[in-house]
Backbone as numpy.savetxt, mean C-alpha at the origin, in Angstrom:
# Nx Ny Nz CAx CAy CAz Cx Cy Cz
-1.44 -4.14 6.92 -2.28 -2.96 6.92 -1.39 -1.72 6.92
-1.87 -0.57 6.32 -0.85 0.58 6.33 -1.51 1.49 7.80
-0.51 1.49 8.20 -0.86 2.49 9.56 -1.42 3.56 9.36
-2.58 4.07 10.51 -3.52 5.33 10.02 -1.62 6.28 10.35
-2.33 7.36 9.92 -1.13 8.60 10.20 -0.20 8.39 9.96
0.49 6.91 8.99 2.01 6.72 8.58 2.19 7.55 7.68
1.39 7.44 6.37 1.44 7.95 4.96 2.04 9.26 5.48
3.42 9.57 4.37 4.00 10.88 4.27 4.41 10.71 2.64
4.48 11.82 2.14 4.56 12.15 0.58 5.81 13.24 0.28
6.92 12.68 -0.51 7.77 14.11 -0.62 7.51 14.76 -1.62
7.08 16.37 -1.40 6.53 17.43 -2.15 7.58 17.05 -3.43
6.63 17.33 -4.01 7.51 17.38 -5.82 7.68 16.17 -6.01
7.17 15.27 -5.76 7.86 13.71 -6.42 6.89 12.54 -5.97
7.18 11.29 -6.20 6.24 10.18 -6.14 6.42 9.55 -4.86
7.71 10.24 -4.27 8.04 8.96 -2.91 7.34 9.47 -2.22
6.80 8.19 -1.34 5.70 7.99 0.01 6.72 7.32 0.38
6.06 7.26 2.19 6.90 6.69 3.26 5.38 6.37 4.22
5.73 4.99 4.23 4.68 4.49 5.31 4.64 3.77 5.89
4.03 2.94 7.04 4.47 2.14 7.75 2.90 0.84 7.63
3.34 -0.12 7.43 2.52 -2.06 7.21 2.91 -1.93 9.07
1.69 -3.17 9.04 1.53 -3.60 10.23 1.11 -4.73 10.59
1.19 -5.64 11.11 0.29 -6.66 11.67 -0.22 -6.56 12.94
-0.48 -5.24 13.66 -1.21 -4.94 14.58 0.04 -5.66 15.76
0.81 -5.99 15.80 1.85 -6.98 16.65 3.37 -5.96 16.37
3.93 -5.84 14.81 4.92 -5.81 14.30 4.63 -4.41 13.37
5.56 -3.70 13.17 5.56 -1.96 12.43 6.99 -2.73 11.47
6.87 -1.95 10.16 7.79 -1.85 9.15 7.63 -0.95 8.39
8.65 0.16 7.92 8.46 1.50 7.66 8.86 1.16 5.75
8.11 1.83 5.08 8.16 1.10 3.96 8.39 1.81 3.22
9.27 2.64 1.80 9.27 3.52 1.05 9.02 3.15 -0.03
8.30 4.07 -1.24 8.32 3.27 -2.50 8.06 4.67 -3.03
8.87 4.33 -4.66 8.49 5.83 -5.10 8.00 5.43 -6.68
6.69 5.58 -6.92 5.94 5.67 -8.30 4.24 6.12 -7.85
3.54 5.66 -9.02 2.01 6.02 -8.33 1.42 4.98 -7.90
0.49 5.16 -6.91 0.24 4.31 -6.03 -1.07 3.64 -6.73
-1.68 2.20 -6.44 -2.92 2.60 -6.85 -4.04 3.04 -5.94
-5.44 3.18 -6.77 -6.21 4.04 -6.17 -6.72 3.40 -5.25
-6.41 2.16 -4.70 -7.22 2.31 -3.27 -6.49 2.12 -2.19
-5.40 2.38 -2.60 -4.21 2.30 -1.55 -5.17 3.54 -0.89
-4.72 3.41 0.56 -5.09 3.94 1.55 -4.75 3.84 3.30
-5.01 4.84 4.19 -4.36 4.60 5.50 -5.47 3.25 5.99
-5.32 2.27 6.73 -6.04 1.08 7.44 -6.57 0.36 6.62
-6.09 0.32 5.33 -6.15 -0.80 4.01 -5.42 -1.66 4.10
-5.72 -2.88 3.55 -4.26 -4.02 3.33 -4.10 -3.33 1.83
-2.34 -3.76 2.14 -1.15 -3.67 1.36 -0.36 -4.68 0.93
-0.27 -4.97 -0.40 0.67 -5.69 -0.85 2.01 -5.54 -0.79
3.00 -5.13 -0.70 4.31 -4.59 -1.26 5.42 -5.56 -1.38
6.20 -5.50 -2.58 7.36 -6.09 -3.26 8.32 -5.28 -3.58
9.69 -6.02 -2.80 10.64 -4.99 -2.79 11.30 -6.30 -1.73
12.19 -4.91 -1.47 13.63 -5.85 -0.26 13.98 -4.98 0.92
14.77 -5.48 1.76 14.61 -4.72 3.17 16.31 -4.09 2.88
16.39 -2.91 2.77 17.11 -2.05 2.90 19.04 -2.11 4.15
19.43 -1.70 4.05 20.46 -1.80 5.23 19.94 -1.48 6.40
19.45 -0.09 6.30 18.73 1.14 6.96 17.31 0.19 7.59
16.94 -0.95 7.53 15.98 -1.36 7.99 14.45 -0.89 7.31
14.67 -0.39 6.07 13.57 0.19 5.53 13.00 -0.74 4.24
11.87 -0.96 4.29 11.58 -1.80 3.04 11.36 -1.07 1.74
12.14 -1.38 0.61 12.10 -0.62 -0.05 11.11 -1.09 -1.22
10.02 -0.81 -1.37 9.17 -1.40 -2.58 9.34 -1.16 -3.88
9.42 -1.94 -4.39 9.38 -1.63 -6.29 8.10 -2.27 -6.73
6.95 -2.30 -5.73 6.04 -2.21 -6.46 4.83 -2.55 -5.66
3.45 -1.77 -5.57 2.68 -1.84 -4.68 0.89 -2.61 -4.61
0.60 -3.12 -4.50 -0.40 -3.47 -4.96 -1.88 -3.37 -3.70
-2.72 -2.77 -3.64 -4.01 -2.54 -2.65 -4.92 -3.50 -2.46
-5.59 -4.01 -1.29 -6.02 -5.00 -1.43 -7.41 -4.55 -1.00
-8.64 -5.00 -2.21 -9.76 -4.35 -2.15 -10.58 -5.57 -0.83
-11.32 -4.85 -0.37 -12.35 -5.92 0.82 -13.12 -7.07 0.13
-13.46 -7.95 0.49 -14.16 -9.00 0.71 -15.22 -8.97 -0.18
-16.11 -7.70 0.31 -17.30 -7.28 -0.92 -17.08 -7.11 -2.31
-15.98 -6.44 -2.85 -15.57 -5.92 -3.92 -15.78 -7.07 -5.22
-16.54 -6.43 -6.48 -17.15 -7.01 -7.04 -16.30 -6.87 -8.31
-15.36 -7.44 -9.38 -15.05 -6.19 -10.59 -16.29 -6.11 -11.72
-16.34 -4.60 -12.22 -17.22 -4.15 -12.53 -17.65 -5.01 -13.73
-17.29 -6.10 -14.66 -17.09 -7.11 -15.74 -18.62 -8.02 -14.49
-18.35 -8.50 -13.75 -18.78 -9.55 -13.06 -20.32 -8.69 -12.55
-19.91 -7.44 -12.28 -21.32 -7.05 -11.73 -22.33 -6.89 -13.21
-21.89 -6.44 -13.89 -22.16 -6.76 -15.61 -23.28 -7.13 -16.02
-22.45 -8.91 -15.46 -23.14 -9.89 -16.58 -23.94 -10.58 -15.22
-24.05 -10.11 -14.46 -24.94 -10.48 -12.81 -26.56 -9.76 -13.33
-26.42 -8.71 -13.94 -27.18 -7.57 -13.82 -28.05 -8.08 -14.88
């Protein structure tokens, strides 16, 4: 999960800095491109990447993980 109040953004550019959680364990995570759109604070998070020297995970690539309900719009479609 991405921690509420982790998300930080550096002005002028794509890098975010945020921190995953398992409610137990914190890991501070950087990744710099666009995020997708449902990335969000108290969302699950995918992230791929490697853990840094610095103890920082560095992602090359992010993926959002939609809830349980989430339908894709193809499927609600041909439901309808």
């Amino acid at each position: 999960m991405v921690e509420k109040g982790s998300v930080h953004r550096a002005p002028g550019s794509l890098e975010v800095n945020f921190v995953v959680t398992d409610f137990r364990h914190e890991l501070p995570v950087r990744y710099t491109g666009v995020l997708p759109d449902l990335f969000r604070e108290g969302q699950g998070v995918i992230a791929h990447g490697r853990i840094g020297t610095n103890g920082v995970f560095v992602a090359d690539e992010e993926l959002a993980k939609h809830d349980e309900k989430y339908m894709p719009p193809e499927v609600l479609l041909r439901r309808a």
